[in-house]
C-alpha positions in Angstrom: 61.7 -2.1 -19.4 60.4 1.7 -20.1 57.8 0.2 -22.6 56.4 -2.3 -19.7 56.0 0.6 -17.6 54.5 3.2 -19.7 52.2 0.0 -20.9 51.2 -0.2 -16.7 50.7 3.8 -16.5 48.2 3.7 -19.3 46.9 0.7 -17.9 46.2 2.2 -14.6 45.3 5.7 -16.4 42.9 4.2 -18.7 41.0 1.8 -15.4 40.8 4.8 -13.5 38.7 6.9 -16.2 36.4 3.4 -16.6 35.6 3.3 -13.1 35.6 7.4 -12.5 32.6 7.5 -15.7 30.6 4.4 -13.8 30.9 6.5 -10.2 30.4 9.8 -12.7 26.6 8.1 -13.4 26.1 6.6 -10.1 26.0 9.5 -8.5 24.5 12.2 -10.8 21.6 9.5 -12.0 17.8 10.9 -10.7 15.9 7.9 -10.7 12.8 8.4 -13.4 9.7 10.3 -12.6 6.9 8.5 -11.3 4.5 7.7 -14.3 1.5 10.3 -15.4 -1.9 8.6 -15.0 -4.8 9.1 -17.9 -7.8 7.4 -18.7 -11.8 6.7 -17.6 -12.1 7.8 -13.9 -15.5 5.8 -14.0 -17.2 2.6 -15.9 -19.1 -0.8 -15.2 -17.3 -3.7 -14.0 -16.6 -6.4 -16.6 -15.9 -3.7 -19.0 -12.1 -3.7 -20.2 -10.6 0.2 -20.4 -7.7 1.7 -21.6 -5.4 3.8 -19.2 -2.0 5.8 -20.4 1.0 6.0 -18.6 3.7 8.7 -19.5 7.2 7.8 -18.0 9.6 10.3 -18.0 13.0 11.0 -16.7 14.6 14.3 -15.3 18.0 12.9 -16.9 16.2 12.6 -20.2 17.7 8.9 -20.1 15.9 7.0 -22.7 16.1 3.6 -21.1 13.1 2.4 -18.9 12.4 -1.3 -18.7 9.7 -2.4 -16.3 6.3 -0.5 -15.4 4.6 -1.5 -12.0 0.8 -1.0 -12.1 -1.0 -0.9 -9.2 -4.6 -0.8 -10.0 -6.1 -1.1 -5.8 -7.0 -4.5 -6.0 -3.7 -6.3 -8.5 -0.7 -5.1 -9.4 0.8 -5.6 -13.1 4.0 -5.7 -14.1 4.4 -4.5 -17.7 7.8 -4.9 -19.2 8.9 -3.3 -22.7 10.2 -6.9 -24.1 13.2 -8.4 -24.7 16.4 -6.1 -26.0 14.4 -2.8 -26.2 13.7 -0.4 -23.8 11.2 2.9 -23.2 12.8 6.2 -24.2 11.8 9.2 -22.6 8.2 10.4 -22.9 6.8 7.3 -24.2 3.0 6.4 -23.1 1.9 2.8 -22.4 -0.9 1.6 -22.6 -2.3 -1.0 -19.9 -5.8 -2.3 -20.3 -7.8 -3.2 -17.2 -10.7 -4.5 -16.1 -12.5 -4.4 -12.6 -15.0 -7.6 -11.8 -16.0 -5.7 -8.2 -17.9 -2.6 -7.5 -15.9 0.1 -5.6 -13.3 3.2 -5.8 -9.8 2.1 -6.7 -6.4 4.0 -6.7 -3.9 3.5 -9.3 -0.6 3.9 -8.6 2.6 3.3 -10.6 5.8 3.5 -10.9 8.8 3.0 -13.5 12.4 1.5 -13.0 15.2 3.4 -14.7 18.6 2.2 -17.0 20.7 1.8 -13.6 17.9 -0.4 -11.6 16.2 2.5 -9.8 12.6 2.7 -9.5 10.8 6.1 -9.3 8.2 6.9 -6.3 5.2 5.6 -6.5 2.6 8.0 -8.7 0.2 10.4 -7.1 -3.4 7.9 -6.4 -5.8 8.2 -9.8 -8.7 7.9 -8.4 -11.5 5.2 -10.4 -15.3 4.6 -9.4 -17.0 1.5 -10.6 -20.3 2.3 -9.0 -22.3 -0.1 -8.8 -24.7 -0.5 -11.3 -28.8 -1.3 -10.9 -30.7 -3.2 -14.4 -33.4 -2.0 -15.8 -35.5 -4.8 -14.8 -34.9 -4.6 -10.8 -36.3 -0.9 -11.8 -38.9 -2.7 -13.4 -39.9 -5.5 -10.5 -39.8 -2.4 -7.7 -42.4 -0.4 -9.7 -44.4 -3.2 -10.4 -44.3 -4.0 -6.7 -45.4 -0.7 -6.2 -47.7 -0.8 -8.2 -49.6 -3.9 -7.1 -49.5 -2.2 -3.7 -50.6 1.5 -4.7 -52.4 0.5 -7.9 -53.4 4.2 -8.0 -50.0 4.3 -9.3 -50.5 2.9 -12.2 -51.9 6.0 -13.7 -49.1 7.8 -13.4 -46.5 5.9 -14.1 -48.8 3.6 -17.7 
């Protein structure tokens, strides 16, 4: 009878210390910093570039699974694959292209080990101005041209 309950205490004891360590990280768990943004702030549509996100957490908790990429006009979801995780100060990569002439805001934002996402990044501002061919240069001059022909001079 004594070895039945000394076998519950421990019991009790030892379910106590499981479930005081999972409130324990609960509640002193930061979620992780919102991702650092770095890459082009400008280009060409149709052109793929590179842009660098640095996650971080203020736990130092190396396990961050899914980046949220919100480039202004689609958001990606990147995730680190299957059984592996981010560890603290990693950059990924995400490629992008833009098919439409404007200014974007990327945003992003990292979920943590316990589920929690971090805030949203500060905006990184992008401009994909839009972009005039040499040859509408070329047909307005020689409109000019064949209305000012005196311009020919100066610019042949």
């Amino acid at each position: 009878m004594k070895k039945k309950i000394i076998m519950i205490i421990i019991s009790v004891i030892f379910i106590f210390s499981i479930s005081s360590a999972v409130v324990y990280a609960d509640f002193f768990n930061s979620p992780p910093n919102p991702p650092l943004i770095d890459g082009p702030i400008s280009g060409q549509t149709g052109v793929t570039y590179s842009y660098y996100f640095t996650l971080t957490d203020p736990n130092y908790d190396d396990l961050m699974f899914n980046l949220e990429v919100d480039f202004g006009n689609n958001v990606i979801t990147e995730d680190c694959g299957c059984d592996k995780s981010w560890t603290n100060g990693t950059i990924v990569e995400v490629p992008y292209q833009w098919s439409q002439s404007s200014d974007y805001e990327i945003r992003a934002r990292v979920q943590g080990e316990y589920g929690d996402w971090s805030e949203w990044s500060e905006p990184y501002i992008v401009t994909m101005p839009r972009v005039l061919s040499y040859s509408y240069f070329q047909h307005i001059i020689n409109r000019l041209i064949s209305t000012f022909p005196f311009l020919s001079e100066i610019f042949f």
